[in-house]
N, C-alpha and C positions, 0 to 999 in steps of 0.2 A: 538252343545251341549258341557258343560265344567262339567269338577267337581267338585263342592264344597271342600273345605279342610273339611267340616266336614260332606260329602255327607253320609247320609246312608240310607239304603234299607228299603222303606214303606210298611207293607204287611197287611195291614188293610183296613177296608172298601172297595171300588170296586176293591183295586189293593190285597186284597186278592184272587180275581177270576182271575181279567184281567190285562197286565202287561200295557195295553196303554186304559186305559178309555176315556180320553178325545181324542183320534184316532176315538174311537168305536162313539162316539157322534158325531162327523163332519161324520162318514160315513154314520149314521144315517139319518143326516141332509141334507145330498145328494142323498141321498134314496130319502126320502122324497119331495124334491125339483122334484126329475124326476119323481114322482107319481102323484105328483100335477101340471106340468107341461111336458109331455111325448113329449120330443122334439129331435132332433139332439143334440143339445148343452146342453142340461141336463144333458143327454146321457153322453155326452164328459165329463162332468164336475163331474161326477161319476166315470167312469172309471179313470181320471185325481187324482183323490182325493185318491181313492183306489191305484192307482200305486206312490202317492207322498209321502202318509203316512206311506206306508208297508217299500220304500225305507228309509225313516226316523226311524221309528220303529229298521229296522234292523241297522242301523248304529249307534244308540243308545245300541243297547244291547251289541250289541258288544263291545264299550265301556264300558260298565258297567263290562258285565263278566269278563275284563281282569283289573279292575280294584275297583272289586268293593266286598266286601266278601260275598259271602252266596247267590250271585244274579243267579248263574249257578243251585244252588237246587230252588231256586224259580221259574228260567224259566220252569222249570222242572214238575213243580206243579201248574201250570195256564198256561191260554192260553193268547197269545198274545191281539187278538182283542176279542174273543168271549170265554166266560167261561168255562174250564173244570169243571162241577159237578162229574166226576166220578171220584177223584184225589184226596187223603189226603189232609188235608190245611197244614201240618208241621207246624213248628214255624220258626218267623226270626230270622237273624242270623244280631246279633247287635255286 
């Protein structure tokens, strides 16, 4: 992942709850694969997906926080993959 020169922080729509939605929809989607198909390799391919995406996840935010304004009170206020409802929404910080 890089930075845009004019990156800034989206906190509307699903990334008002979740900071990696399209994470949360491939883990879904591998769910679902090993529901519909309950294999070995499903199986793997679940686990695989959940350990490739959380590593990606986190080396992005980190990124972000150290360079990014207002992203440290966001991470703060959602949840990564699955939604904090019990959590102020705040405003972004443009």
């Amino acid at each position: 992942m890089e930075l845009q020169p004019d990156h800034q922080l989206v906190c509307t729509g699903p990334y008002a709850r979740v900071r990696h939605p399209l994470f949360l929809a491939y883990f879904m989607i591998a769910t679902g694969v090993l529901l519909l198909n309950p294999s070995p390799l499903t199986l793997g391919i679940l686990i695989y997906t959940l350990w490739d995406f959380t590593r990606a996840a986190l080396q992005e935010e980190r990124l972000l926080a150290a360079n990014l304004p207002g992203y440290t009170e966001y991470t703060a206020r959602t949840g990564r993959f699955l939604p904090r409802f019990g959590r102020p929404r705040g405003e972004c910080s443009k």
